[in-house]
N, C-alpha and C positions, 0 to 999 in steps of 0.2 A: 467674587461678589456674594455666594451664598455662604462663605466662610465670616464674609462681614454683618450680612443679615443676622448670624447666626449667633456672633460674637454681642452684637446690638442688642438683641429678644435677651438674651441672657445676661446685660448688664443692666436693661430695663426688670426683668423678672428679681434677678437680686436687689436692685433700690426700692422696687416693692416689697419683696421680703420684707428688708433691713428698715424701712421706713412705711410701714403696714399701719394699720388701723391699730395692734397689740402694741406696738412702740409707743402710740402717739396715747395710748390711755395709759400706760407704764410711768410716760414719762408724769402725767397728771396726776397718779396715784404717790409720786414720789414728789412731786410739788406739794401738795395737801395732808403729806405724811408727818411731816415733822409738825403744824398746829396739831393735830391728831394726836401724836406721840405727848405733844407737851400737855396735852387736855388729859390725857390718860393718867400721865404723872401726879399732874396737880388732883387729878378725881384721889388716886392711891393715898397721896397725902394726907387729903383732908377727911375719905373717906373711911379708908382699910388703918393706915397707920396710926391716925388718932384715935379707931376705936382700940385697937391695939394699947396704945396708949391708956383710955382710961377704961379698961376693961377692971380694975383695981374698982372701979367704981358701980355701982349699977348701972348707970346710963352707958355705960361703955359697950356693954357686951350687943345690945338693941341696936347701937348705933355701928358695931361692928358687923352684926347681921345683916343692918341694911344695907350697908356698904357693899358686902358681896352680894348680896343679891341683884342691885343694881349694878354691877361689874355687866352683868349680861346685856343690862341695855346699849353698853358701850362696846361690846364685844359684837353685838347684832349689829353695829354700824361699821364693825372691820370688816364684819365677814360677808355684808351686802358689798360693798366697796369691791372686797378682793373679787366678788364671784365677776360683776362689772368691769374691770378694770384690768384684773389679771387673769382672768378665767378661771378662778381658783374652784371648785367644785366642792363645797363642802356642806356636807348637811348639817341642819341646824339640832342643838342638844333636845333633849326633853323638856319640857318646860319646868318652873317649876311650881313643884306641889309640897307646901309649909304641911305641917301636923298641927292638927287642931289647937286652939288656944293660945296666949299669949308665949308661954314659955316652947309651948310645941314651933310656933314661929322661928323664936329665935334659935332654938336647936337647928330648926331646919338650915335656915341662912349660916350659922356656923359650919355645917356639916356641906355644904351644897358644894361638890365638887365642880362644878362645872363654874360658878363665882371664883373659887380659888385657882382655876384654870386658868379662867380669863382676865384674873391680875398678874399671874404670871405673866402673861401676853404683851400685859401692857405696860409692865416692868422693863420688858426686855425687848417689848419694839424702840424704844426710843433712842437708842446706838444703832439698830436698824434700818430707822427713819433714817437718822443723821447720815449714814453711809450711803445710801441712796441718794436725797438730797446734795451731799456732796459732790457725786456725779455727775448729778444733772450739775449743779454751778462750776463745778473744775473742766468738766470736757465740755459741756455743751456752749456754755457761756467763751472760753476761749475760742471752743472754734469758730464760733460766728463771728467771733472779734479778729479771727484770725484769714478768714475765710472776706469780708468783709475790709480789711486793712488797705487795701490796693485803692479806695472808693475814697477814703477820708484819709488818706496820709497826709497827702499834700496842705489839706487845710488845717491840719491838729500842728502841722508844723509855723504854718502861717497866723493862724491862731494863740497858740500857746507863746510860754517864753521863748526866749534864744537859750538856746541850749548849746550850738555850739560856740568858737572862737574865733580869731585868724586864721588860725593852722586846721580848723575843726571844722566842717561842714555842721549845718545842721542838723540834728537828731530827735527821735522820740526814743523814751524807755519804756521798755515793756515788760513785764517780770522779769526784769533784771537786764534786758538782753537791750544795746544800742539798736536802733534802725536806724540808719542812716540814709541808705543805698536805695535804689527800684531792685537788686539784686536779692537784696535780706528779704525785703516787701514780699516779695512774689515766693521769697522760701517760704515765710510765716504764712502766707496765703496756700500754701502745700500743706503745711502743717496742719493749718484750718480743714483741709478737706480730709486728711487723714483720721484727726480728732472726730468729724462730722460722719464719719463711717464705719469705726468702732463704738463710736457713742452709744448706739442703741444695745449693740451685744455688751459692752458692760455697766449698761443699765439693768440686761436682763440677770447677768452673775451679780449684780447686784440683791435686785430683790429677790433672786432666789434665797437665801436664808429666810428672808419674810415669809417665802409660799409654805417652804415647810413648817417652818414655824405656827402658821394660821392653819396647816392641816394636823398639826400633832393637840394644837390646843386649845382652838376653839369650835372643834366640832363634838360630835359627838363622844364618848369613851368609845374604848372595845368594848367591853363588857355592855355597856350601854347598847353599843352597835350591833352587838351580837345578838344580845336581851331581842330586839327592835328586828333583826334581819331571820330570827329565828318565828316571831311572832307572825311577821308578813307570808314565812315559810308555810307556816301551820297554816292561815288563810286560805295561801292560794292551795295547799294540800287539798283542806277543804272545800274550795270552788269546783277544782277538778274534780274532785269524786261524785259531785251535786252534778257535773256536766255528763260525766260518765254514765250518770245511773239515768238523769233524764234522758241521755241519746239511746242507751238500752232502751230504758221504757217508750219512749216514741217512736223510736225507730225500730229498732232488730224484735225488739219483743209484739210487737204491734205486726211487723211481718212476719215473723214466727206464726202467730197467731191466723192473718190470714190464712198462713202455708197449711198451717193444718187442718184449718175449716176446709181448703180445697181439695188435700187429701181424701178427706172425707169426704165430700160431695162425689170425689172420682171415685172411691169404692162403692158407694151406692148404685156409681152409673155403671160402674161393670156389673157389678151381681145383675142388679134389677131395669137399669135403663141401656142409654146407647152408650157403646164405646166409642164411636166418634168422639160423642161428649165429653165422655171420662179421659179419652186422649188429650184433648183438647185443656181439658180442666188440668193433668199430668204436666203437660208443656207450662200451662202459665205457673204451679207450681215448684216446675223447675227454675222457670227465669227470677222466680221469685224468691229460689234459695241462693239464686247465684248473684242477685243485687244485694241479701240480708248479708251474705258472706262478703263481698266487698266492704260492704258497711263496716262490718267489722274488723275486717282485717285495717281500715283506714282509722277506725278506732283504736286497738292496739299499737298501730305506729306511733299514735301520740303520748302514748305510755310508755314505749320502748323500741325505738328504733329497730326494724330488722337488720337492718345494715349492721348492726353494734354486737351484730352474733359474729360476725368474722372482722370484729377489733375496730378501733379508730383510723385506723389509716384506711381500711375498705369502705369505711362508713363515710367517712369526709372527701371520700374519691369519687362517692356515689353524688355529694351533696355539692359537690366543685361540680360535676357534669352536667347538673337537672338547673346549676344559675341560668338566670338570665345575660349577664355578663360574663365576659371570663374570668376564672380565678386560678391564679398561679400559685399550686399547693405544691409544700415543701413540709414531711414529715418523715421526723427522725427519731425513733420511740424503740429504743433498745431493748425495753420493761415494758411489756405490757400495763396500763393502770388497772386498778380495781375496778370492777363494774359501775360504780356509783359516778366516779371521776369520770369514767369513758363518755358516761352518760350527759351529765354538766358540759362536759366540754363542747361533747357534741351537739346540744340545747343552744351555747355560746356562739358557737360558730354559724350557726343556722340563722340565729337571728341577726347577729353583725352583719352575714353576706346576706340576709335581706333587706335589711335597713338600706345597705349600700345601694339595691337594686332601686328600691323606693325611694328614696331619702336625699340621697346625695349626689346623682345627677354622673356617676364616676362611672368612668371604662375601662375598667379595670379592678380588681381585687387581688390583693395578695394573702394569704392563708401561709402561716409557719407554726409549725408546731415542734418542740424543741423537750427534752428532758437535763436539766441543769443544776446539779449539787443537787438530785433529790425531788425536783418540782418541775412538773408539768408547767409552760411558758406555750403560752397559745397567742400568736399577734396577727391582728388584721386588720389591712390597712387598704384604704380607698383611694383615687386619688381625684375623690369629690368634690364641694363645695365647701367641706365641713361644716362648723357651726352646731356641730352632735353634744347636748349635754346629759350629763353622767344624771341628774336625778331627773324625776317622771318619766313614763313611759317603759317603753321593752328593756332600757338599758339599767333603770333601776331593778326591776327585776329579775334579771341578771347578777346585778349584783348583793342580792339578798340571796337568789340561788349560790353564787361562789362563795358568800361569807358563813351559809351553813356547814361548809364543809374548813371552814378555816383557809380559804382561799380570797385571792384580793384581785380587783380589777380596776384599771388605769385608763383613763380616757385622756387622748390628745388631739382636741378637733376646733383648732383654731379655723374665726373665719375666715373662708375660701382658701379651705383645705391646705393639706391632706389631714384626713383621719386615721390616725393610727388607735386600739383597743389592745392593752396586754392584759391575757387573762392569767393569773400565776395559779396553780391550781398543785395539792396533795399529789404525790403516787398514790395512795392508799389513803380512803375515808377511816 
């Protein structure tokens, strides 16, 4: 009986899977791909290609600036689409910024790589489109019709012509194939449920070339990304050191200050007054250096982990034991990293397994940490609600932390879970 229960949870859990909220915008983004696809062509046409065309002429070269420049407005509508529909995560370019005057203009729009980007795009979505869309009408549309056949045979036969003879029962054709029989009927009606079950997974190998496609070229550059992730770096450098000096100054320094004003009052009171006093006075500026030294040592942590003095594996053993949840850590680090990397990582991992405590509703965490042809592979995965997106918040900053070092980070947190985070990361900064 609990083998059947068990069997049931689990074919119910897969048809959610396989028939989720991600399949049913998949399949919608591949409906509305190909008008898209085709609007993109006709833009290229009349846009890109004719200034091309009469760039022989003055008007050509203006009319070809424009063109790419507006590529972007048409690439802002893929890349809303993709982030809604496929969860695609990508940020958006820089905007842009023409150089002064007429001619500065149209230099600009000729030179604007992220325009010449995003004609690529949309050159080469529309085989894309068409391969997707094909799917959805070859599998899905058979299956339903397959799935569906047992309902209306009887009447497509009573309806339509005679199809058979004497000697010939009557029949329907179906891409090619006679139905004659309730035997065929209920085969093709198998078929249908087979078709209706892989439909979604090769929907998704479907548009996978689109995903990557949308993240190689209508986001930002590296070089851009880097410019942009190096910028945010210096910031937050900045922030923290502004945070650092005011908690000195408000805090350690400000009790410093008491501590020593009551030094002083206590050697007054031994010379000239009572030692009671000066004891008394002694004791509160003990307690006093042993709150300021807390202070600080909890200030240093945030600089530099202690743990990170005997390596990443003792540090992230220390930071799996103090979760709220459990976290099942697996590290495998032949090479020690360079300190900078220990460090990152460490920063990564702390706030993924806090997100998950806060965030994601999940009982459990898994923590692996891996060294692979040369790179640090950090993965941690929840098995929460998901719904976790890669821009705003802890997770962007993170990933402007790993892209200062030439490191990359992957976010998979479809909703209602799991979230899985892979951090790839240098041996050496």
């Amino acid at each position: 009986m609990r083998h059947g229960v068990g069997r049931l949870r689990a074919m119910v859990r897969l048809l959610r899977m396989t028939y989720g909220r991600s399949t049913w915008a998949g399949l919608l983004y591949a409906l509305i791909g190909m008008p898209l696809a085709a609007a993109g062509i006709a833009y290229l046409i009349i846009a890109v290609v004719a200034g091309i065309a009469g760039s022989i002429v003055s008007l050509g070269l203006p009319w070809l600036a424009a063109g790419v420049v507006g590529v972007r407005r048409l690439t802002a509508v893929h890349r809303k689409l993709a982030r809604r529909l496929l969860g695609v995560r990508v940020n958006d370019p820089p905007p842009y910024r023409p150089e002064p005057g007429l001619l500065g203009w149209i230099r600009s729009g000729l030179s604007d790589s992220v325009g010449w980007r995003g004609a690529a795009y949309l050159l080469l979505r529309l085989p894309l489109a068409g391969l997707a869309f094909a799917v959805v009408a070859g599998v899905w549309v058979y299956g339903v019709m397959f799935v569906t056949l047992p309902a209306y045979w009887r009447f497509m036969l009573a309806a339509g012509p005679a199809t058979g003879g004497p000697s010939q029962p009557a029949h329907l054709e179906i891409i090619g194939l006679s139905v004659g029989t309730w035997s065929l009927v209920w085969a093709m009606a198998g078929i249908g449920v087979v078709l209706l079950v892989v439909a979604p997974w090769l929907l998704r190998a479907a548009l996978a070339p689109d995903r990557a496609l949308i993240r190689a070229l209508l986001g930002p550059s590296r070089r851009a990304a880097l410019l942009t992730s190096r910028a945010r770096a210096v910031d937050e450098s900045a922030a923290t050191l502004r945070r650092i000096e005011r908690n000195l100054h408000d805090g350690a320094q400000a009790q410093l200050v008491a501590l020593a004003m009551k030094l002083g009052m206590a050697r007054e009171e031994m010379v000239d007054g009572d030692q009671q006093v000066a004891l008394s006075l002694v004791d509160n500026a003990r307690s006093d250096a042993r709150a300021t030294l807390g202070e600080l040592r909890d200030l240093v942590r945030g600089v530099h982990p202690v743990a990170l003095d005997a390596g990443l594996e003792v540090a992230l053993d220390t930071l799996a034991g103090r979760s709220a949840i459990p976290v099942g850590l697996s590290v495998d680090l032949p090479v020690r990293p360079s300190p900078a990397i220990e460090s990152i990582a460490y920063f990564c991992a702390s706030e993924l397994v806090a997100n998950a405590c806060k965030h994601s509703d999940a009982e459990r965490v898994t923590l692996e940490v891996r060294v692979d042809r040369g790179v640090l592979r950090m993965r941690v995965a929840d098995d929460g609600q998901g719904g976790a997106r890669a821009e705003g918040g802890g997770l962007s900053g993170l990933a402007d932390r790993v892209s200062m070092v030439d490191g990359e980070i992957v976010v998979d947190s479809r909703p209602g879970g799991p979230t899985v985070v892979t951090v790839n990361l240098p041996m050496h900064a």
